[in-house]
C-alpha positions, -999 to +999 in steps of 0.1 A: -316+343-388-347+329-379-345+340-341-341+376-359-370+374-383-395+366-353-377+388-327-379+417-351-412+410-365-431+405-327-415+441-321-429+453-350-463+442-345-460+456-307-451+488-323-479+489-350-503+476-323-494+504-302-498+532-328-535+515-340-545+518-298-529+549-291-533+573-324-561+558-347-568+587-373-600+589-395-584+612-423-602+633-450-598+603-478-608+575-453-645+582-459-644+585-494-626+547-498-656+531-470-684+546-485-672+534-523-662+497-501-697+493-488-715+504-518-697+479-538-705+453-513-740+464-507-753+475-543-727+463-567-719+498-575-685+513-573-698+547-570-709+578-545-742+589-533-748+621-551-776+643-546-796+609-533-786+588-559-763+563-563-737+572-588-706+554-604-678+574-604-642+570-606-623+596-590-607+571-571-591+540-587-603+508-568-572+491-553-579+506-518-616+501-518-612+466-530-588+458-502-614+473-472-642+454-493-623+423-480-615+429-450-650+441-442-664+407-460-644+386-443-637+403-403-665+425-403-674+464-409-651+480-383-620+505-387-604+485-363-600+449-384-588+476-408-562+487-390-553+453-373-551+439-409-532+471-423-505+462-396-502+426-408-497+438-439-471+459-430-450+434-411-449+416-448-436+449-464-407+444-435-399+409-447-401+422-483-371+446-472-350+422-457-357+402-487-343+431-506-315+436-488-302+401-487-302+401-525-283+434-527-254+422-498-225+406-504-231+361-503-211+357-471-230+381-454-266+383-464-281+368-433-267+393-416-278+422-439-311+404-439-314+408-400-307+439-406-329+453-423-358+430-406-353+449-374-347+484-391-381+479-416-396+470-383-387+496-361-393+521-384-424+544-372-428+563-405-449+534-424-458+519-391-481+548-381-499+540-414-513+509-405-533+530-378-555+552-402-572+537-429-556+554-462-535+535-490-497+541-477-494+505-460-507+484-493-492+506-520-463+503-498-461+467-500-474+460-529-445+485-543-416+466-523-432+435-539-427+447-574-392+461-566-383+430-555-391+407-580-380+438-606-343+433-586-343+400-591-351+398-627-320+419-630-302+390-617-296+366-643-302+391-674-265+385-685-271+348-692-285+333-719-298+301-699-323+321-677-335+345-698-372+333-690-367+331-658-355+369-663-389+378-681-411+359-664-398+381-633-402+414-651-435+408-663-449+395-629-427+425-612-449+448-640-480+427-631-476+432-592-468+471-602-505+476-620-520+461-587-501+490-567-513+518-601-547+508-589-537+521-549-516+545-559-517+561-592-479+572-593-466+537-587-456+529-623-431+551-619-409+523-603-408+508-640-398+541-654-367+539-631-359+503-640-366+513-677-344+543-672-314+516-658-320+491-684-315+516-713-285+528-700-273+491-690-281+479-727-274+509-748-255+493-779-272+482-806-265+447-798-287+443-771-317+464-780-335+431-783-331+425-749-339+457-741-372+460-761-381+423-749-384+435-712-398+467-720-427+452-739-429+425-710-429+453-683-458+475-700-484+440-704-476+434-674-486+469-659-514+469-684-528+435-677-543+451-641-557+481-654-579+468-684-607+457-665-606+490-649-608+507-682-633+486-696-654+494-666-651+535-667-660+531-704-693+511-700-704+531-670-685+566-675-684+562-713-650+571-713-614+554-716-598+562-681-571+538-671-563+551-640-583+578-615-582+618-627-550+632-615-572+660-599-598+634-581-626+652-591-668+643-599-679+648-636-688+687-640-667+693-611-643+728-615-604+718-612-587+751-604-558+748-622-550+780-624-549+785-584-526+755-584-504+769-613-501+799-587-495+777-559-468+761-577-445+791-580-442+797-542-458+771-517-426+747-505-443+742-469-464+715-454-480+739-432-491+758-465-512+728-479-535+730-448-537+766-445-543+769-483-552+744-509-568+720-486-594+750-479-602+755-509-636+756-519-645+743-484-640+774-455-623+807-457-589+812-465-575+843-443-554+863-459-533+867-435-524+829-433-507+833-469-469+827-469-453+862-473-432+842-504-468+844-523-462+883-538-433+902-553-442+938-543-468+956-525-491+958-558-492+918-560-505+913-521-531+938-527-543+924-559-541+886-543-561+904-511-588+913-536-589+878-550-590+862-519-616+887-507-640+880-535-632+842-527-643+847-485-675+865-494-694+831-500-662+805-501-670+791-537-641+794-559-656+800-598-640+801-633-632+836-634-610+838-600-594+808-612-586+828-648-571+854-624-551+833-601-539+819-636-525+850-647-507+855-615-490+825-619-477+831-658-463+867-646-446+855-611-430+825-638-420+849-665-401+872-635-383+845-617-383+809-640-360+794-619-375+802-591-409+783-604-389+755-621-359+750-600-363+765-565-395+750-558-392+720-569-359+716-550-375+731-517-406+710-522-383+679-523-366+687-492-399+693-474-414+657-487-381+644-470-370+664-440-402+672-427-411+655-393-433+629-399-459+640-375-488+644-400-509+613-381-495+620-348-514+651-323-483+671-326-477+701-343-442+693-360-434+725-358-402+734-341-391+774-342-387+795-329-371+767-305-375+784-269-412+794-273-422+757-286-405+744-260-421+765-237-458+764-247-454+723-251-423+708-244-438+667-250-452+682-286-411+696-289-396+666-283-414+645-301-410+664-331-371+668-327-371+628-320-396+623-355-373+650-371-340+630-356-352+597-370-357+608-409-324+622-412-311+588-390-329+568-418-319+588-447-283+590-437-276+552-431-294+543-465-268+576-479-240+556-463-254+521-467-252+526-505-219+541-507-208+509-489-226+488-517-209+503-545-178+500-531-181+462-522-190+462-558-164+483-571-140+459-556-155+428-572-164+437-605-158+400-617-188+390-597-219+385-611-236+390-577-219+422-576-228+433-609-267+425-602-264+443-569-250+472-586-280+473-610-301+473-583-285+499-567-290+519-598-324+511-600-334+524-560-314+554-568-337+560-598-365+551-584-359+574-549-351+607-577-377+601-601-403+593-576-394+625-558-395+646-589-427+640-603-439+646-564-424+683-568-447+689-596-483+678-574-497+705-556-499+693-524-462+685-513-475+659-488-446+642-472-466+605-469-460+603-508-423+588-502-433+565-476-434+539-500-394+542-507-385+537-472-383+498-472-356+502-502-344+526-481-335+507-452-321+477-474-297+502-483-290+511-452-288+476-440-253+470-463-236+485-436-239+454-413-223+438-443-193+459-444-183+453-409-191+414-410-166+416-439-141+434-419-143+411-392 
């Protein structure tokens, strides 16, 4: 086991070592998080220059600024030690997935199942290609595996009367560990709303609603103990009672066109449509031309979006009264077709957050069709997309078939407490992978980075396989 662990982790760091010399990325965020870093460490303000002056904002929460804040204090202000530490981190997220994975397997084969998932976790280039860009994936990432894992094993002994605290203490630091990830990522505590989801169905009857309100009120100090200082910050400086960043990311005063996004919402399903449209917004022109032909119902809809996105191009400042517009749009395309806003999307947004090639870091297009001209203008840009595009449907099929083992093993051994545990925390990555991907359908920008952070549960899943054929052997 041990021979595994380093084999698969001194691969892993090859890999990640390779992606931070080879494709480093400065993204649009990764100024935003060093400039509120450096002015914490410099002025002991978390907070933007605006218009000269330094202001204390909080349109980001501070997780990710706190992290480069260290690593600048303690290896120095460079992208680089970001990176380098980013892909240590990483490797940790690996051993928090074979962690996972052992507890879900089978007893007689877990150090298998553990090996397993060490070398998929670190082979894996989709959170590995993180580490080289300095954005929030790798430590929400880990810091999310940490919660799930110490979520699953709380679930362990919660049929026992004898470790009951040991059970609570687990879901309250799992809750605790979660609040550090809500200040990365704001969507993380949606991993509790899956494990509250399982719980209430696990403890239904009357009987044990005790339990069941026990760990939920353990579960919500535990997410809330994180966030209060936080709070108590935005509310001295801000004067106002934000526990987490706006869902929008905006500056005080700042417009948030929610009515373009309300119109957004009933037909953009592509990647490709976040940089051609929302990502311009308010920033450079938005052609015409570049909207998805999905955007309008008839002839009378494109022209009237035309004159919209005319008015829009004259100076490229989007105001209240195109946003009223764009608003209306969006309420009459949703009263034609309400499925198609509330189901169709949704469903095609989900499939693009998981099917799309993971390119997004990488100087490739991702795009694939039509097939003989992209292979003919760039055939290295072709196959690396079809290999990115081969490996996410790899992934996501063994963790399809990997669970369908695990239930089975545990179907077989319902007398098993190990088996009943690992079929909670099946239940709980399956709730976590649906309900996570849900709420994504809703943002506006379907970005397909937002479900990295369920790929290590992923691969623990897909790891039970290697347990299946130990036990047939």
């Amino acid at each position: 086991m041990r021979k595994h662990l380093f084999g698969a982790v001194l691969l892993g760091l090859a890999l990640r070592l390779f992606f931070v010399w080879r494709f480093p990325l400065v993204a649009g965020d990764t100024g935003i998080y060093e400039e509120l870093a450096r002015n914490w460490l410099d002025h002991g303000v978390y907070g933007l220059w605006l218009s000269g002056l330094l202001t204390p904002v909080d349109m980001r929460a501070p997780g990710y600024p706190a992290f480069l804040a260290a690593v600048f204090s303690l290896f120095g202000r460079s992208q680089l030690t970001v990176m380098l530490a980013q892909a240590f981190v990483d490797l940790m997220t690996c051993l928090l997935a074979s962690a996972i994975a052992a507890w879900l397997a089978p007893r007689g084969s877990r150090a298998r199942v553990a090996a397993a998932a060490a070398w998929l976790a670190a082979l894996c280039p989709f959170v590995a290609n993180y580490a080289a860009t300095p954005l929030t994936e790798v430590l929400a990432t880990f810091l999310t595996t940490a919660a799930l894992l110490l979520l699953l094993l709380a679930l362990d002994p919660v049929e026992t009367a004898p470790h009951r605290s040991e059970s609570s203490q687990l879901f309250f630091l799992g809750a605790f560990i979660a609040g550090l990830g809500t200040l990365v990522r704001p969507e993380t505590p949606l991993l509790l709303a899956a494990v509250g989801l399982v719980l209430c169905i696990r403890w239904r009857r009357v009987r044990d609603w005790p339990r069941l309100l026990r760990a939920g009120m353990l579960m919500a100090l535990g997410l809330a103990l994180p966030l209060l200082p936080w709070a108590a910050r935005n509310y001295v400086a801000l004067n106002e009672l934000q526990f987490l960043a706006p869902r929008h990311a905006e500056l005080p005063g700042e417009l948030v066109p929610r009515g373009f996004y309300a119109w957004t919402n009933t037909w953009l399903v592509r990647f490709r449509d976040v940089y051609l449209v929302p990502w311009k917004l308010d920033h450079e022109p938005i052609p015409f031309e570049d909207l998805n032909p999905a955007a309008f119902d008839s002839p009378e809809e494109r022209a009237r979006v035309a004159a919209l996105f005319e008015l829009y191009n004259e100076n490229t400042t989007y105001t209240p009264s195109l946003d009223t517009e764009f608003a209306a749009l969006a309420r009459e395309r949703t009263a034609r077709h309400p499925l198609r806003t509330f189901l169709w999307v949704p469903l095609q947004r989900a499939a693009t957050l998981w099917f799309t090639p993971r390119t997004e870091l990488l100087p490739y297009s991702g795009h694939l069709w039509p097939l003989a001209q992209q292979w003919e203008e760039d055939p290295v840009d072709f196959l690396v997309t079809v290999g990115f595009g081969f490996l996410n449907f790899l992934f996501v099929g063994l963790a399809l078939s990997g669970a369908w083992s695990l239930w089975q093993s545990a179907a077989a051994n319902t007398q098993s407490t190990s088996s009943n545990a690992a079929r909670l925390g099946l239940w709980v990555i399956v709730a976590f992978v649906v309900v996570r991907t849900a709420f994504l359908t809703q943002v506006e920008t379907p970005e397909p980075r937002y479900v990295v952070v369920c790929f290590p549960a992923l691969l623990a899943l897909a790891a039970q396989l290697w347990a299946r054929r130990s036990s047939a052997s």
